[in-house]
C-alpha positions as MATLAB code, in Angstrom:
seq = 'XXXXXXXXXXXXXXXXXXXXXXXXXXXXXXXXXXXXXXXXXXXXXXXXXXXXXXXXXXXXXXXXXXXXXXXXXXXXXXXXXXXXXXXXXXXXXXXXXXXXXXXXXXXXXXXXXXXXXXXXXXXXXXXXXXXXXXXXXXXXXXXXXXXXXXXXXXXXXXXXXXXXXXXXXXXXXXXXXXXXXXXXXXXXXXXXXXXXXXXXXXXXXXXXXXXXXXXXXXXXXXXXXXXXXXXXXXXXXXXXXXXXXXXXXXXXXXXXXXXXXXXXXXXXXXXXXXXXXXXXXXXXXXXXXXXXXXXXXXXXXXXXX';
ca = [
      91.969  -52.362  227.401;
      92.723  -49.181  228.791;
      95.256  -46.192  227.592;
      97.347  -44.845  230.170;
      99.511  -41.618  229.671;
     103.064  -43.232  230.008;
     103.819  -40.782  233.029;
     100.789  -42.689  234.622;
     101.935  -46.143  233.672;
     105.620  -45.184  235.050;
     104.241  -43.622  239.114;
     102.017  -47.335  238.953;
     105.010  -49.575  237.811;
     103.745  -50.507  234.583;
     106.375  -49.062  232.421;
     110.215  -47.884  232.970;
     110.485  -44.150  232.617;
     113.033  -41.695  233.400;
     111.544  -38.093  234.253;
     112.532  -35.299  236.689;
     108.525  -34.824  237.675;
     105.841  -37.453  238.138;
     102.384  -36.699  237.977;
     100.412  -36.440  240.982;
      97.177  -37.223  239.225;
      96.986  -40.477  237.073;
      95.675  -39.764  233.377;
      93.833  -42.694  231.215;
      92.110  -42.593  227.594;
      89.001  -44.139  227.363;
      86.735  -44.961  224.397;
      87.199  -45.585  220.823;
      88.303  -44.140  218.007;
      87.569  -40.534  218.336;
      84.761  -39.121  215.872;
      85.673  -35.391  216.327;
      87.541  -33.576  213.435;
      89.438  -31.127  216.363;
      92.389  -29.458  214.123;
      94.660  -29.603  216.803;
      94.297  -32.996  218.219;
      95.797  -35.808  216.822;
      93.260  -38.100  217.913;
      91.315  -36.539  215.373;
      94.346  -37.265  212.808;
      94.820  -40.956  212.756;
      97.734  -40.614  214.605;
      96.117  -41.864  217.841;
      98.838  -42.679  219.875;
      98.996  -39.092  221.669;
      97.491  -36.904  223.114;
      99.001  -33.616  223.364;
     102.573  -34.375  222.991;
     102.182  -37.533  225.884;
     102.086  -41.510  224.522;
      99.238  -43.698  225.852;
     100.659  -46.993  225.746;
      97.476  -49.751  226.329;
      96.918  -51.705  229.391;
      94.694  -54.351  230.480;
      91.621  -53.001  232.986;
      92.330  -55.557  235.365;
      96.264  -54.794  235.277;
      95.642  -51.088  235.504;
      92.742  -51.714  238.576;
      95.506  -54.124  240.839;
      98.468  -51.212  240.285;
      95.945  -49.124  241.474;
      95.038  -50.645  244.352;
      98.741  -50.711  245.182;
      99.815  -47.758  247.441;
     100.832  -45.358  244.632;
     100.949  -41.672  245.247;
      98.757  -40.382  242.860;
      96.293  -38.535  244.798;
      93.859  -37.834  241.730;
      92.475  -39.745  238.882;
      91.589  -38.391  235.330;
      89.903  -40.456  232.748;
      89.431  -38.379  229.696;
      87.032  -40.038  227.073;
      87.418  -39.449  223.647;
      84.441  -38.463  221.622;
      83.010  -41.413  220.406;
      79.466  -43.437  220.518;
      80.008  -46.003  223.475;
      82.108  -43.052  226.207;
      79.221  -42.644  228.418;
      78.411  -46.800  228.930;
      82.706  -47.473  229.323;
      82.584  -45.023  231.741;
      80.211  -45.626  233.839;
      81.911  -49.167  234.081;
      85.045  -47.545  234.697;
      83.412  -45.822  237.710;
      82.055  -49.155  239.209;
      85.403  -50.448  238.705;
      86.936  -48.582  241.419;
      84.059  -49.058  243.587;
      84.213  -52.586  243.814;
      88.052  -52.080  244.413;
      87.485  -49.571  246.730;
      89.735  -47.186  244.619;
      88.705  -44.019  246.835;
      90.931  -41.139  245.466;
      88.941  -38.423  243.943;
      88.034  -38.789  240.022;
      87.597  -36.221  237.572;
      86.033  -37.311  233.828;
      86.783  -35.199  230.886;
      83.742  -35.849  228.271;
      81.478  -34.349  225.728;
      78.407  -35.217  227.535;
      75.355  -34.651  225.203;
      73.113  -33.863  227.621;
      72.413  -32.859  231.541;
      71.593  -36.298  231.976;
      74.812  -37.433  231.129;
      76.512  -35.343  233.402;
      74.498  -35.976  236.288;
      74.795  -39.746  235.689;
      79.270  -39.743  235.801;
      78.806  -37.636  239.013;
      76.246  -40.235  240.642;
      78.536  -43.313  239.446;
      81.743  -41.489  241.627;
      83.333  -38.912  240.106;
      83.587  -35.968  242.063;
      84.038  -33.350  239.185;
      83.284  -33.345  235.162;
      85.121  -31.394  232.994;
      83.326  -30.229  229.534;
      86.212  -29.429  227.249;
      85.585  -25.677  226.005;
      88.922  -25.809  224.134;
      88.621  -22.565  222.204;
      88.050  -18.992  223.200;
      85.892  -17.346  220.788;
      83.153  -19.343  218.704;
      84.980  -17.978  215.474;
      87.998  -19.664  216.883;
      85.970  -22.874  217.759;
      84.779  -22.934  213.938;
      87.739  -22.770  212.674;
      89.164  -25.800  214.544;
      85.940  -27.812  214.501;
      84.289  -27.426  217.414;
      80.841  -26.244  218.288;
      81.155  -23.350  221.265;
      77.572  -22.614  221.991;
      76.435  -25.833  222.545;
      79.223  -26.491  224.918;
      79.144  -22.996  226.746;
      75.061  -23.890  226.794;
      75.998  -27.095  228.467;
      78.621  -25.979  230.918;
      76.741  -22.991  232.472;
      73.478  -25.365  233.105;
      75.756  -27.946  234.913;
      77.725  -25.016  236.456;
      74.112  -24.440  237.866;
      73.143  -27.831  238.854;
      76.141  -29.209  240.408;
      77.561  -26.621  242.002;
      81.743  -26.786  242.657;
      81.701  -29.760  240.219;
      82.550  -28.820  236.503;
      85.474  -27.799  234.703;
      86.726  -26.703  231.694;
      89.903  -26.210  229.585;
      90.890  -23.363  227.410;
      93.609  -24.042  225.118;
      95.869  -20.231  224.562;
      97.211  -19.530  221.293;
      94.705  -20.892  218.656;
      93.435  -17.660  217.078;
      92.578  -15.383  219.743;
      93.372  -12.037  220.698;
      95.180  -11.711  224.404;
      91.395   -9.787  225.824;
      89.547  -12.633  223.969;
      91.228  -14.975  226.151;
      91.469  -13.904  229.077;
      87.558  -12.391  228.885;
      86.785  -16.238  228.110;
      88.281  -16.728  231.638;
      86.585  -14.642  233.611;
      83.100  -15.751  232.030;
      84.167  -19.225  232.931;
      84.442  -18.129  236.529;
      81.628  -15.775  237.125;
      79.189  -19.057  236.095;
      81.176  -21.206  238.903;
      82.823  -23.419  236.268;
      86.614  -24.563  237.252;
      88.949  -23.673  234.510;
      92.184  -25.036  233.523;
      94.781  -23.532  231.075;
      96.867  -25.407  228.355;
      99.046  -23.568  225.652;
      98.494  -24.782  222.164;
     101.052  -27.547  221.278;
     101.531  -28.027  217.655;
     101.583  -31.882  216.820;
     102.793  -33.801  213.787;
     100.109  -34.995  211.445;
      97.594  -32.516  212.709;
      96.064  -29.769  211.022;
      97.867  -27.231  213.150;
     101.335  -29.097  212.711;
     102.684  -25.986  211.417;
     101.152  -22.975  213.805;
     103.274  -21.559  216.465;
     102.425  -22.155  220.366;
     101.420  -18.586  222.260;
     104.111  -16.185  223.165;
     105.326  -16.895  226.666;
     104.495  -13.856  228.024;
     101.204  -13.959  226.451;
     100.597  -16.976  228.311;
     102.296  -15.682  231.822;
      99.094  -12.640  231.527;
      96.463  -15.310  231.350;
      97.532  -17.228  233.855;
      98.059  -14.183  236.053;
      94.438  -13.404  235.296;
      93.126  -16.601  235.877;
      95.288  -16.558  239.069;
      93.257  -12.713  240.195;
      90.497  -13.498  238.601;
      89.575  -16.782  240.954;
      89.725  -14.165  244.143;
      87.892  -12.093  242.565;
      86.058  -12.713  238.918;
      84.358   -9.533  238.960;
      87.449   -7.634  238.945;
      87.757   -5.050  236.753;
      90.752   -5.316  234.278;
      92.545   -3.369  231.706;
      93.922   -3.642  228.480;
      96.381   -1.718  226.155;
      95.161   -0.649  222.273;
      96.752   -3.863  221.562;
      94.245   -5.618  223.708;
      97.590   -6.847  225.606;
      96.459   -7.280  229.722;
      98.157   -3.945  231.774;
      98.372   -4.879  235.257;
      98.855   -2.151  237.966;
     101.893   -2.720  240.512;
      99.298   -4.177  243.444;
      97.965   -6.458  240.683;
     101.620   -7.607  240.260;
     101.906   -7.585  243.982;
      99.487  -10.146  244.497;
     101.031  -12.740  241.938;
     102.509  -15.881  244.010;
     104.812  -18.453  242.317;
     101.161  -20.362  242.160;
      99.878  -17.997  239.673;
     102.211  -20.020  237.026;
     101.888  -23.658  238.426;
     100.115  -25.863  235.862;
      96.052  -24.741  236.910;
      93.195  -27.599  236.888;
      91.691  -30.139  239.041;
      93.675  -29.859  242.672;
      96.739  -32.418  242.581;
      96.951  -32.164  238.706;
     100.126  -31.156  237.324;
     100.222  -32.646  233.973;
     104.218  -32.967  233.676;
     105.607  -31.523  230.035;
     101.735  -32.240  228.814;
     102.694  -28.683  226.660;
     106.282  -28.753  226.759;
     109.294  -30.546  226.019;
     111.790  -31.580  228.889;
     114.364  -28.565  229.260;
     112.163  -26.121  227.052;
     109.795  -23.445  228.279;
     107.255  -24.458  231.228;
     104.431  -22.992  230.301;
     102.659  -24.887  233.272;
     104.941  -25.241  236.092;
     104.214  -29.070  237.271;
     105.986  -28.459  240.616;
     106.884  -25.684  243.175;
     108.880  -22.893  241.522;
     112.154  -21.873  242.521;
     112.400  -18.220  243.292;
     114.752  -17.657  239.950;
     111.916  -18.832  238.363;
     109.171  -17.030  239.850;
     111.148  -13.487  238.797;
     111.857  -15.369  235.326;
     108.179  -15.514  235.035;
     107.664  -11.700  236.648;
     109.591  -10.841  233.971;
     108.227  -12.481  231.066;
     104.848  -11.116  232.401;
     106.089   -7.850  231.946;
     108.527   -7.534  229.038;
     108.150  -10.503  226.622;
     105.409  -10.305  223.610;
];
């Protein structure tokens, strides 16, 4: 069996759905029970059924690999393994799987690899990228959550190294750290060549962190305009207030496209309401925005906490 977000099982006709977006990537679970105690996960809570705030209804493999080898438009696949004593084995199977089916989109595999090893062997089974969740900011931040930050920054600047172009991380904004903390996190991520995706912190029922706020918006619209300059440039030079709040000058601003706020990973992933509930705040954008929206997040940028 398999656990596929329900977006996912929706674009590949396995379950009924009605949303406004549909995920250009297709997302799956792998693994058992998760053994990490991550705060703000509720795989770590018992309450296994989500990730985020998306359901992972269960499918067969063989079900999952012949809606696959429909014509479906995902254009990406991401198979994000929990943290758990059998991942690397399940996915290297996973891997041959759509080799033998000739399943030939690109694949990205989210994992706590223990070693170098372990990297090098997903990326010689077929994915094209691995991403080695970073999660927090700040080490304080990553103690407090339960996770371990050095040996995961350790680990993600040595396969930065040795596979050049091919490994990712996440940051999740809004768990503890200051607005500089974050967004200096972000520009260390890119000056070692590692790929970095943003989420916002979504509280989840039955966590840990049921009861913490997500990030301001406008907190979050200043790290994703940094990522955004930062990826032209992460050497660039920028400056914060006494309140460690990002200042950016008007040709900063000037070089902000409605891209800056799209939802920023893997290419072709878009994660639809992964943070957010339908109708709410986008903090990732999972589509083109409109140009309402691109001044709605100008303005945030500028003038919201």
């Amino acid at each position: 069996m398999i656990r596929v977000s329900a977006g996912t099982a929706n674009v590949l006709g396995l379950k009924p759905l009605q949303s406004d977006v549909r995920p250009t990537t297709g997302y799956f679970l792998t693994g058992g029970r998760c053994e990490a105690a991550c705060a703000f996960c509720p795989q770590s809570s018992g309450t296994g059924a989500r990730l985020s705030r998306i359901t992972w209804p269960q499918y067969s493999l063989p079900e999952v690999l012949q809606a696959l080898t429909n014509p479906s438009p995902l254009k990406r696949l991401c198979f994000q393994a929990s943290y758990s004593s059998g991942w690397y084995p399940s996915i290297l199977l996973l891997l041959s799987a759509l080799q033998e089916h000739k399943i030939t989109v690109p694949v990205c595999v989210s994992c706590r690899p223990g070693s170098l090893g372990e990297v090098k062997g997903v990326l010689d089974a077929g994915a094209d990228r691995v991403s080695i969740a970073l999660d927090a900011c700040t080490r304080e931040v990553a103690a407090a959550v339960g996770r371990s930050w050095d040996d995961t920054w350790s680990l993600l600047c040595q396969a930065a190294r040795a596979f050049p172009g091919r490994i990712g991380t996440h940051l999740i904004i809004g768990m503890g750290e200051t607005e500089r903390e974050a967004v200096e996190c972000v520009q260390q991520t890119l000056r070692h060549g590692i790929h970095t995706a943003l989420f916002a912190f979504t509280p989840i029922r039955g966590t840990v962190m049921a009861e913490k706020n997500p990030p301001p918006v406008g907190l979050y619209r200043r790290v994703q305009a940094a990522l955004y300059l930062l990826k032209q440039d992460p050497h660039r030079r920028l400056v914060f207030d006494t309140q460690d709040r990002l200042v950016l000058s008007e040709s900063e601003k000037d070089t902000l496209s409605p891209e800056a706020f799209e939802t920023p990973g893997c290419p072709d992933c878009n994660r639809p309401y992964y943070n957010e509930r339908p109708g709410g705040v986008l903090y990732n954008f999972p589509r083109r925005l409109s140009g309402q929206e691109f001044h709605s997040c100008m303005g945030e940028l500028e003038n919201s906490p």
